[in-house]
GUTORDO-11308 format. One line per field, with one value per residue (C-alpha): residue number from 0; residue in one letter; x, y, z. Coordinates in Angstrom, 1 decimal. Layout:
<nodes>
seq	[NUM | ...] .
type	[a | ...] .
east	[X | ...] .
north	[Y | ...] .
up	[Z | ...] .
</nodes>
This chain:
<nodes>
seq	[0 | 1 | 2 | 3 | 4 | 5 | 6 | 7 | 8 | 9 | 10 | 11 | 12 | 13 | 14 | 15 | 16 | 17 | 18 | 19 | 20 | 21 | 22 | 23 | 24 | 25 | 26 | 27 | 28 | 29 | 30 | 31 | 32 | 33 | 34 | 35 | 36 | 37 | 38 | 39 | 40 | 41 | 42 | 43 | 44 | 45 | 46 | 47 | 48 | 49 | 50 | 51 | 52 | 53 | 54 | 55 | 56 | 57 | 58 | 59 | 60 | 61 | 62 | 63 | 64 | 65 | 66 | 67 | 68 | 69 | 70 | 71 | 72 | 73 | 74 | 75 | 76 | 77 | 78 | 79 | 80 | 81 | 82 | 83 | 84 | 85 | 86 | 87 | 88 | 89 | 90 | 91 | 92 | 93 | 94 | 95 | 96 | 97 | 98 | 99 | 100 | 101 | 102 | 103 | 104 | 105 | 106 | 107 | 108 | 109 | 110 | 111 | 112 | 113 | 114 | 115 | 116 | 117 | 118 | 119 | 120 | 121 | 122 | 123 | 124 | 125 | 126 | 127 | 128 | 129 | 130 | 131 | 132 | 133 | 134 | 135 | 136 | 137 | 138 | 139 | 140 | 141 | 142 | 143 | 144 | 145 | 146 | 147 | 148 | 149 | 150 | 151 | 152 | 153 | 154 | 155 | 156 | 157 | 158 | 159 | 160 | 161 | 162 | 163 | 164 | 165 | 166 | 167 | 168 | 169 | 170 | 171 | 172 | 173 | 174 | 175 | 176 | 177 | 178 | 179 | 180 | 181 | 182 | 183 | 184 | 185 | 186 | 187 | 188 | 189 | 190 | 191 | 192 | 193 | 194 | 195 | 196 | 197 | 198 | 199 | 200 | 201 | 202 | 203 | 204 | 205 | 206 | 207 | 208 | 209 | 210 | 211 | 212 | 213 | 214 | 215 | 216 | 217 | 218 | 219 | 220 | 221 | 222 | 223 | 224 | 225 | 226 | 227 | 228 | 229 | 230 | 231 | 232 | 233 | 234 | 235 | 236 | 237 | 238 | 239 | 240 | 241 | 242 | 243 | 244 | 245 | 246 | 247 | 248 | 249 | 250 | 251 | 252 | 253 | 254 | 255 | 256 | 257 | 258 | 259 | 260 | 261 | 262 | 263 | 264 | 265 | 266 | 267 | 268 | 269 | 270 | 271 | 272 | 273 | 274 | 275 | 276 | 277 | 278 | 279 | 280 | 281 | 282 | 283 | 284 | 285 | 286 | 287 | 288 | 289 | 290 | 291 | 292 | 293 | 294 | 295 | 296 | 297 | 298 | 299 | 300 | 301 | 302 | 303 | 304 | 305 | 306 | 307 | 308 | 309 | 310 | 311 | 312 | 313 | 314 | 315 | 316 | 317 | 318 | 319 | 320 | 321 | 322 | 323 | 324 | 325 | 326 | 327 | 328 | 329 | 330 | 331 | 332 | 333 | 334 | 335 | 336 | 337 | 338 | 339 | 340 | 341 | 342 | 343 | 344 | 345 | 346 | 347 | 348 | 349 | 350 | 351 | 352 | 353 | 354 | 355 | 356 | 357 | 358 | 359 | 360 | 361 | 362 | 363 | 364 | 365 | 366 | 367 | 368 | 369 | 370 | 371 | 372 | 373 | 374 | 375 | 376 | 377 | 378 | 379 | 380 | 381 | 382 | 383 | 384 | 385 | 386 | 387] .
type	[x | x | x | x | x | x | x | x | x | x | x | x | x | x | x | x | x | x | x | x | x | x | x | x | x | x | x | x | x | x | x | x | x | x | x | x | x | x | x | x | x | x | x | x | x | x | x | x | x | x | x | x | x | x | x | x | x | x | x | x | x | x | x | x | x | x | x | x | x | x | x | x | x | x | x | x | x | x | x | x | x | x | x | x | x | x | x | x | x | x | x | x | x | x | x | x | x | x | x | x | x | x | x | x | x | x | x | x | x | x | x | x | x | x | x | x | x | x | x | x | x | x | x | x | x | x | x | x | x | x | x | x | x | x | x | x | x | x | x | x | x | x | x | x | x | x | x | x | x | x | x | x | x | x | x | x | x | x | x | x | x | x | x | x | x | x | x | x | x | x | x | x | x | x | x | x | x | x | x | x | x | x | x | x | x | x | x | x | x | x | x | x | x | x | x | x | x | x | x | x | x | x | x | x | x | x | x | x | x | x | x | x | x | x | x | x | x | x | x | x | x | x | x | x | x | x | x | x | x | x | x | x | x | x | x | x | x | x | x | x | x | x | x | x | x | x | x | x | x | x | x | x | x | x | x | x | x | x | x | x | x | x | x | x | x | x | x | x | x | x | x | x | x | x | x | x | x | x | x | x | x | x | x | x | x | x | x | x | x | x | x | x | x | x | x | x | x | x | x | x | x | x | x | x | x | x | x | x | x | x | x | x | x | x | x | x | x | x | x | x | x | x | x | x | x | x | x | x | x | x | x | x | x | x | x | x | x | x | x | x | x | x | x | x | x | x | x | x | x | x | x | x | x | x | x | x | x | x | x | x | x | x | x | x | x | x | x | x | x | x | x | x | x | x | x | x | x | x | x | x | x | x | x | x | x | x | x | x] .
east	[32.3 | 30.2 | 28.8 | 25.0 | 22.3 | 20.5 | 17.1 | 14.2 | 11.8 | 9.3 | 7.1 | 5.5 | 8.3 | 9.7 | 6.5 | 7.7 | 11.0 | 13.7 | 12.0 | 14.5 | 17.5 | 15.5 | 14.2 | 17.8 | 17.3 | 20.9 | 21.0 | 17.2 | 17.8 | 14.9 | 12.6 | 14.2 | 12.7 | 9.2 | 9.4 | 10.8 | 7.9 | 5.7 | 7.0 | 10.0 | 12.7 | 15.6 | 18.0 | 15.4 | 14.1 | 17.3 | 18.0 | 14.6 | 15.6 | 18.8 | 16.8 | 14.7 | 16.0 | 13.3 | 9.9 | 7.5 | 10.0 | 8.5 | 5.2 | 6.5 | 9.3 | 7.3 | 4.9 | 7.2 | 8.3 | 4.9 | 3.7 | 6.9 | 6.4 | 2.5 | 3.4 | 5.4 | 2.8 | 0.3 | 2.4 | 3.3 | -0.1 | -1.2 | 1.9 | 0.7 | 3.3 | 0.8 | 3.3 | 5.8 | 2.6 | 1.7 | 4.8 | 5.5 | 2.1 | 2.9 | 5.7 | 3.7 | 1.1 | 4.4 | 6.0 | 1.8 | 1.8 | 5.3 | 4.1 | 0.8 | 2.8 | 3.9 | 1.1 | -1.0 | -3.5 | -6.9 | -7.7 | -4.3 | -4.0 | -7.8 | -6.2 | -2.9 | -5.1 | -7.4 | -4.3 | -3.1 | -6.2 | -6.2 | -3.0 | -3.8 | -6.5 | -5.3 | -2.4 | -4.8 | -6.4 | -3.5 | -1.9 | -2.2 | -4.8 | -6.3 | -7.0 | -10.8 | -12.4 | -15.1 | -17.2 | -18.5 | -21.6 | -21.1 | -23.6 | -24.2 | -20.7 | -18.8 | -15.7 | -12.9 | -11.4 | -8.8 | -8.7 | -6.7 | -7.1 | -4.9 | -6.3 | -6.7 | -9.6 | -10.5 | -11.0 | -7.9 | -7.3 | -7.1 | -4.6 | -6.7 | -4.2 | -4.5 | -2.9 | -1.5 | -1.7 | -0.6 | -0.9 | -3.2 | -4.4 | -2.5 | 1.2 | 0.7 | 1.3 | 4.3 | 2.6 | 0.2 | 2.6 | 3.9 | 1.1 | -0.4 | 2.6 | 1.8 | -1.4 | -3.5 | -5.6 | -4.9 | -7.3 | -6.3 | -8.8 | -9.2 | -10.9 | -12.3 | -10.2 | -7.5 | -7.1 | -10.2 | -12.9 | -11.0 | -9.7 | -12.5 | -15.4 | -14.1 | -15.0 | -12.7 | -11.3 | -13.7 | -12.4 | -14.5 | -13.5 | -13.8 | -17.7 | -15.9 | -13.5 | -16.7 | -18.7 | -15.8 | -15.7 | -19.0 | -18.5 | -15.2 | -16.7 | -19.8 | -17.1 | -17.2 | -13.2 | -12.3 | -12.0 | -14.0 | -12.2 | -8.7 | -9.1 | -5.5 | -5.8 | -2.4 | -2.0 | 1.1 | 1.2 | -2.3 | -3.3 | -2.2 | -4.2 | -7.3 | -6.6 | -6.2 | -10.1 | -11.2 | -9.4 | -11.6 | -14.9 | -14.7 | -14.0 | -13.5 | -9.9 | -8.2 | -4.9 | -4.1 | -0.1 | 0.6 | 4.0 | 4.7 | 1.4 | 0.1 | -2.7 | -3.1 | -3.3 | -3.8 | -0.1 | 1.4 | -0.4 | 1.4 | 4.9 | 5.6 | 7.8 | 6.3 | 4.5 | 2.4 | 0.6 | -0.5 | -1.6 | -3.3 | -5.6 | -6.1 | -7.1 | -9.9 | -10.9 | -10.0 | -6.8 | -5.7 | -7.9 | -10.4 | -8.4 | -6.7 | -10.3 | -11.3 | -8.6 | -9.3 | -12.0 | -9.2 | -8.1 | -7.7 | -6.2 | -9.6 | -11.1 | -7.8 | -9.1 | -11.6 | -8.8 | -9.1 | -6.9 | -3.3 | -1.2 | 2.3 | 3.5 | 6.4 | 7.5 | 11.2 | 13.7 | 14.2 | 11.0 | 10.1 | 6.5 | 5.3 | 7.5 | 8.1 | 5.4 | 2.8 | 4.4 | 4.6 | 1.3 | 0.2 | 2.0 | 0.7 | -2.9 | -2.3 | 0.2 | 0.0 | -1.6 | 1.6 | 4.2 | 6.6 | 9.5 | 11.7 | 14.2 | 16.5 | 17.2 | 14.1 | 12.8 | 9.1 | 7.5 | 10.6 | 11.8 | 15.0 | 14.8 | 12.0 | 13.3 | 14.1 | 10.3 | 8.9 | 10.2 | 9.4 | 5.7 | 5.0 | 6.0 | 4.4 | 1.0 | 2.5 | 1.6 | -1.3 | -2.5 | -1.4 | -0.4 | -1.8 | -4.2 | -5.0 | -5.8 | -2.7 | -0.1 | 2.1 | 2.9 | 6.8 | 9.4 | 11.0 | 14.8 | 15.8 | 17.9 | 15.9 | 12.5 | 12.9] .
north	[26.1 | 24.9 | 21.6 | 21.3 | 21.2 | 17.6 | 17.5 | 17.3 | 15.8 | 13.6 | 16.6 | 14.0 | 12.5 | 16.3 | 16.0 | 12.6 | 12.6 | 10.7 | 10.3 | 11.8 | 9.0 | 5.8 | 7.1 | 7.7 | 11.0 | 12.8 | 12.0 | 10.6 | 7.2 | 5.4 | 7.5 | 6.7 | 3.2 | 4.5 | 7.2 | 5.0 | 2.7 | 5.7 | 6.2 | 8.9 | 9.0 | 7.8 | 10.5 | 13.4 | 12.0 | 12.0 | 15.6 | 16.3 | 15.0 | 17.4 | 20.1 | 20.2 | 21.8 | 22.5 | 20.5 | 23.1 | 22.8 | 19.3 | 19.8 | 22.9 | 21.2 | 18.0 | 20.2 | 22.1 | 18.7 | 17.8 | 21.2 | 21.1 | 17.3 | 18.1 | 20.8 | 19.1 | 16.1 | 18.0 | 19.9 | 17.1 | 15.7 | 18.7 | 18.1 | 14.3 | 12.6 | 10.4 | 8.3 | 10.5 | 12.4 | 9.7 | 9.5 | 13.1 | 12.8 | 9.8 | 11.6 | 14.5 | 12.4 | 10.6 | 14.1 | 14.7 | 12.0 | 12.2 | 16.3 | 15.0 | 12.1 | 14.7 | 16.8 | 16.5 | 19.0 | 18.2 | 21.1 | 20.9 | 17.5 | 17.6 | 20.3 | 18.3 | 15.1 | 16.9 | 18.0 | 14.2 | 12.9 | 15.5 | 14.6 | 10.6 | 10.8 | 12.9 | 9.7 | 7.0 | 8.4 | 8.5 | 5.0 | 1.8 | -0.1 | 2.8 | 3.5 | 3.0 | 4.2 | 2.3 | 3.6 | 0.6 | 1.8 | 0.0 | 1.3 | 4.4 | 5.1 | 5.2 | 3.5 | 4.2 | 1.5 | 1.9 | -0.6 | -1.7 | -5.0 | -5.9 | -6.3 | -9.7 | -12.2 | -13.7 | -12.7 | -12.0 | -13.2 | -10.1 | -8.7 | -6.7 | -4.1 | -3.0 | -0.4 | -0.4 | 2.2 | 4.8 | 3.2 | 4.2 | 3.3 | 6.3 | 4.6 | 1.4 | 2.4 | 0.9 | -2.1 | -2.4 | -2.0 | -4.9 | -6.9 | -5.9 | -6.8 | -10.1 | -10.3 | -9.8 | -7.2 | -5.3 | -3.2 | -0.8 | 0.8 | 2.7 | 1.4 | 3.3 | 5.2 | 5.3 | 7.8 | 9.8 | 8.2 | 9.7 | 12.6 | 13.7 | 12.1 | 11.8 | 8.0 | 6.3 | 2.9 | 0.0 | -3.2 | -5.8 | -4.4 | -7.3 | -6.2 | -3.9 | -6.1 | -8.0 | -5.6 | -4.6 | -8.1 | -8.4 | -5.8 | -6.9 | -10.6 | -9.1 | -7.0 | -9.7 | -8.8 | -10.4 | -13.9 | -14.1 | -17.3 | -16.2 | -12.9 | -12.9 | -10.4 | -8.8 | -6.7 | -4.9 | -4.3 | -3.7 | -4.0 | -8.1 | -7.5 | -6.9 | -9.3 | -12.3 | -10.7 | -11.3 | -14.3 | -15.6 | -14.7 | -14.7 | -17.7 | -16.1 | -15.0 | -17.6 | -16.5 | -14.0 | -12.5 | -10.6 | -8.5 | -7.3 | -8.3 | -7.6 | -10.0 | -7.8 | -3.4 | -2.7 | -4.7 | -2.4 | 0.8 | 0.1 | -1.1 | 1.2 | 4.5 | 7.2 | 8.3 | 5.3 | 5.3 | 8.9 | 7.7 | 5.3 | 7.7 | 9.5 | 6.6 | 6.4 | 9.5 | 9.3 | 9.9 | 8.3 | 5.9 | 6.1 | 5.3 | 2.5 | 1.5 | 1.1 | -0.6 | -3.6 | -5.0 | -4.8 | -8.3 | -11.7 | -14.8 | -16.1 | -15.9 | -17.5 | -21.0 | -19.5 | -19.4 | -22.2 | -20.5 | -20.5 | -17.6 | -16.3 | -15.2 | -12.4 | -11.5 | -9.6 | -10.1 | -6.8 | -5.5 | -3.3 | -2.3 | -5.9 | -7.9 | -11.2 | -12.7 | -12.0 | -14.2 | -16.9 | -16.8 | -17.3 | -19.8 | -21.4 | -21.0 | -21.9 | -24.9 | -26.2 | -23.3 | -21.2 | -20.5 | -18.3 | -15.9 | -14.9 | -12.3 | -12.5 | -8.2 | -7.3 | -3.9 | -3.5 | -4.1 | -5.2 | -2.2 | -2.8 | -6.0 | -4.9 | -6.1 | -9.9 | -10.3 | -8.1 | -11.4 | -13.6 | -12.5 | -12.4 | -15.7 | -17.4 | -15.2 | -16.6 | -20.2 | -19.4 | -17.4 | -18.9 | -22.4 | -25.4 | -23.4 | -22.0 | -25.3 | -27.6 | -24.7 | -26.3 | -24.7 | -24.3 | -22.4 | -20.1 | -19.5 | -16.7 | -16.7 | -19.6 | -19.4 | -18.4] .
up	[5.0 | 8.1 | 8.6 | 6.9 | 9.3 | 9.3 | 7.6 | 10.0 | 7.7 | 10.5 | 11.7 | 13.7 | 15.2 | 16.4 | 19.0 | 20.3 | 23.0 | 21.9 | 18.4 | 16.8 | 17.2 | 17.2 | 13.6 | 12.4 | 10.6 | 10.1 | 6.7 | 6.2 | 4.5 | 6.4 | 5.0 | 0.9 | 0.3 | 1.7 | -0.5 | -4.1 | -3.0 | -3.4 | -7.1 | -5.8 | -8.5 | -6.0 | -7.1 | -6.9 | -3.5 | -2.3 | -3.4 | -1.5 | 1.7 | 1.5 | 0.4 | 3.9 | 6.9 | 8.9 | 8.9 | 7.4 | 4.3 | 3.7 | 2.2 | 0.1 | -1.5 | -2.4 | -4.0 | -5.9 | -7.1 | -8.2 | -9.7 | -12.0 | -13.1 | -13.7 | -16.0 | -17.5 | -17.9 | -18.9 | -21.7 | -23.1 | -23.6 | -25.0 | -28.0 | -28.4 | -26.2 | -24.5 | -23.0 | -21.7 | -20.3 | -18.3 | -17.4 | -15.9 | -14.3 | -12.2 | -11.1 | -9.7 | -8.1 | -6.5 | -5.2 | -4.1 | -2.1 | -0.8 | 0.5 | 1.9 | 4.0 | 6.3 | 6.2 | 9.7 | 8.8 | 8.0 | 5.4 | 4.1 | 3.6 | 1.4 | -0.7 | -1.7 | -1.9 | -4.6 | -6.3 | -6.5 | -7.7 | -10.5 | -11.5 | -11.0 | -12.9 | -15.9 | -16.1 | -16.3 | -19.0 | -21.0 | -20.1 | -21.9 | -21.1 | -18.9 | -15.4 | -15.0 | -12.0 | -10.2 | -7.6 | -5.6 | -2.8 | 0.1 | 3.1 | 1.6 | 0.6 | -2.8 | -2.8 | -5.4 | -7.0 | -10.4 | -12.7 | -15.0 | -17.4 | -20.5 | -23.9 | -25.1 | -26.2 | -22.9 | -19.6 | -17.4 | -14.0 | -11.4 | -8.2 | -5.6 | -3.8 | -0.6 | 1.6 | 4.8 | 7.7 | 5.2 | 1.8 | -0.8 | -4.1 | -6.3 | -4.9 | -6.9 | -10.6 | -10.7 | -9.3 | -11.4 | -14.5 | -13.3 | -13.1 | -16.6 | -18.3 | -17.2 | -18.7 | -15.2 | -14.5 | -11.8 | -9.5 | -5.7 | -3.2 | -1.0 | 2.4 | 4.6 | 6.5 | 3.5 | 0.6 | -0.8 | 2.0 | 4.6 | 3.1 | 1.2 | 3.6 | 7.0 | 6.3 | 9.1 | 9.8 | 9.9 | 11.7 | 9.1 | 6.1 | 4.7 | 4.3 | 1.7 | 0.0 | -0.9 | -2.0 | -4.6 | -5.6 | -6.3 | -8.8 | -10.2 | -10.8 | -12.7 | -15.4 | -18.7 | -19.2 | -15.6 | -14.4 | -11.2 | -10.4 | -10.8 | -8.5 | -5.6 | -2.9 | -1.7 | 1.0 | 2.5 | 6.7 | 7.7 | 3.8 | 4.5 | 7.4 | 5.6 | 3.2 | 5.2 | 6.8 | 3.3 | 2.8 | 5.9 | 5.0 | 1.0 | -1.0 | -4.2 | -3.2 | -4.6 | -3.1 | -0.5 | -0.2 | 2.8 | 3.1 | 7.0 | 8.1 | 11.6 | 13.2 | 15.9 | 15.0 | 18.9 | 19.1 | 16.5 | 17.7 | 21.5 | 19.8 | 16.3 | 16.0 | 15.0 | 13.4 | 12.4 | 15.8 | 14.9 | 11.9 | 13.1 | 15.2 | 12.1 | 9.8 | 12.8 | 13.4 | 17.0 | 19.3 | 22.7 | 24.7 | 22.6 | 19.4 | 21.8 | 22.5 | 18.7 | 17.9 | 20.5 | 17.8 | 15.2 | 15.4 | 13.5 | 14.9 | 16.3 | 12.5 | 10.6 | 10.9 | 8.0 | 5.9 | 2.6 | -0.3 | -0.6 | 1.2 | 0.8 | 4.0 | 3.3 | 6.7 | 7.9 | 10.9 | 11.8 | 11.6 | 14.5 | 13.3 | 13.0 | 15.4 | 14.3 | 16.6 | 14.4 | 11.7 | 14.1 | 14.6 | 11.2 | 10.4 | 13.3 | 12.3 | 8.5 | 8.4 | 5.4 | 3.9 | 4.3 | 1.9 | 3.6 | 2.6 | 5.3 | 5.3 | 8.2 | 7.6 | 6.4 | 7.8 | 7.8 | 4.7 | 3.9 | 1.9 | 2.2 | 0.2 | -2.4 | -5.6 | -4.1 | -2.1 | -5.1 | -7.8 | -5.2 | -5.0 | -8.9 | -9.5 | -6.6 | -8.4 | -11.8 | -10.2 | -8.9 | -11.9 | -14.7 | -13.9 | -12.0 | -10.2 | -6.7 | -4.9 | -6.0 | -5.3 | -2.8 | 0.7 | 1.2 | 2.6 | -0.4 | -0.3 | 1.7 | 5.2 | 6.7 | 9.0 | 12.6] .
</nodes>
């Protein structure tokens, strides 16, 4: 038998020279913790990757994925089985979101999106507590925010979500699992630029989203089930970005987390493989100096001294979309502020250390949270390879 051809599965990347060896595709492994981070089921992710041999096969055999999974979902809720429901339909909005990640084209990228939120939608429903949505107007637009608070007698403290260049609110279920079975509510958005707004509304990138971030806690500090004083913001690459910009200007975060944060998006733009500059340009609704002009007011160092809660600071060695730099910087600006986790071979975001940052995240929340309170949690380094 002859050698298999190597998956091509970065459409993006196939328009960029060299691309193709600095994003290490022969047997697609960098793209696996992205994709289990999403809610992939490893083994069927990995049987994905095989599966595609030439980029237009991406999309089709994601959504195969998902149709199967929703039927399957859907089926199932029909017979009763609300749990295994929700279940199959996480999956499918998963596999949707896996399809779409690849997908460049406007039109097609609305109709898998609309597909996703069908699916997400019909699985908060059925899970325990539900997925509520919230629409939140913020200068004329609605933004979506799910929801999710455990039962019990007094109001629950709350983790706000955000996204990165390519995150959205439907990949943290298995986040917010987490967090519920903890006895915290826990609530994702989409900014502009992200998810629905810029899917659905053409709403693009706004460099003080923290305008937003407000406005949604406004509206989460009015809900009786919530406590408005127990309300940690976490945010993953440019999601810790915008959540150290609402850290700044908002003092009812009482913590902030940031995982692979940048300071500087113009600095990532100019430094990133693809295709997260090309996403980029999308989030914004522009492409080439004028995308590198927008993203000059993107930008946070000068506001950091604003900064009064308590921040974790998870940051990775060999992370080439968010050099180190960045981290250096913060910890500059925060001092004592800071606790930091370091990983000496953390990729960006860290993926390839999820499970360790992941524990290491919760219980610095559990401290924050649930014990001695936002303003005594002390700053320190936690045990990983050392600082650098």
């Amino acid at each position: 038998m002859g050698a298999r051809r190597p998956p091509l599965p970065f459409r993006a990347a196939l328009r960029v020279r060299g691309a193709l060896p600095l994003l290490g595709l022969r047997r697609g492994e960098p793209l696996l913790p992205r994709l289990v981070f999403m809610g992939a089921d490893p083994g069927e992710a990995l049987d994905a990757l095989r599966a595609i041999r030439s980029p237009g096969a991406w999309c089709s055999v994601w959504e195969r994925l998902a149709e199967r999974h929703e039927r399957t979902g859907r089926a199932l809720a029909a017979d009763g089985d609300r749990v295994t429901a929700a279940e199959s339909l996480q999956r499918a909005v998963a596999c949707y979101r896996a399809a779409e990640y690849m997908e460049f084209q406007p039109a097609e990228r609305a109709r898998l999106w609309r597909r996703l939120v069908a699916a997400g939608t019909a699985a908060g429903d059925l899970l325990s507590p539900p997925a509520r949505r919230l629409e939140i107007p913020v200068g004329g637009v609605a933004v979506p925010v799910t929801l999710r608070v455990p039962a019990g007698g007094r109001p629950a403290p709350c983790v706000l979500t955000l996204g990165g260049v390519d995150g959205v609110k439907e990949e943290f279920h298995r986040i917010s699992e987490a967090y519920v079975a903890r006895g915290w509510a826990a609530a994702a958005l989409d900014l502009p630029g992200q998810g629905e707004l810029r899917r659905f509304h053409d709403v693009p990138w706004r460099a003080d989203a923290e305008v937003v971030i407000s406005a949604v806690l406004d509206a989460l500090a009015r809900l009786p089930d919530l406590d408005a004083d127990r309300i940690a913001v976490v945010g993953g690459s440019a999601g810790g970005y915008f959540a150290l910009r609402a850290a700044t200007a908002d003092r009812r975060v009482a913590a902030c987390a940031v995982i692979s944060a940048p300071l500087d998006l113009l600095e990532v733009h100019r430094v990133a493989p693809p295709p997260i500059p090309q996403t980029m340009e999308y989030n914004l609704g522009l492409s080439g100096r004028r995308a590198v002009a927008a993203l000059g007011a993107f930008h946070v160092d000068e506001v950091l001294p604003g900064v009064s809660c308590p921040v974790l600071q998870i940051h990775g060695g060999a992370d080439r979309t968010v050099p180190w730099p960045h981290a250096r910087r913060l910890r500059e600006a925060l001092g004592e502020r800071l606790t930091v986790l370091f990983l000496e071979d953390g990729d960006h975001m860290c993926f390839n250390r999820l499970p360790e940052w992941e524990a290491r995240l919760r219980s610095w929340l559990s401290t924050v949270l649930d014990g001695r309170g936002a303003a005594e949690v002390p700053a320190r380094s936690l045990s990983g390879e050392g600082a650098a």
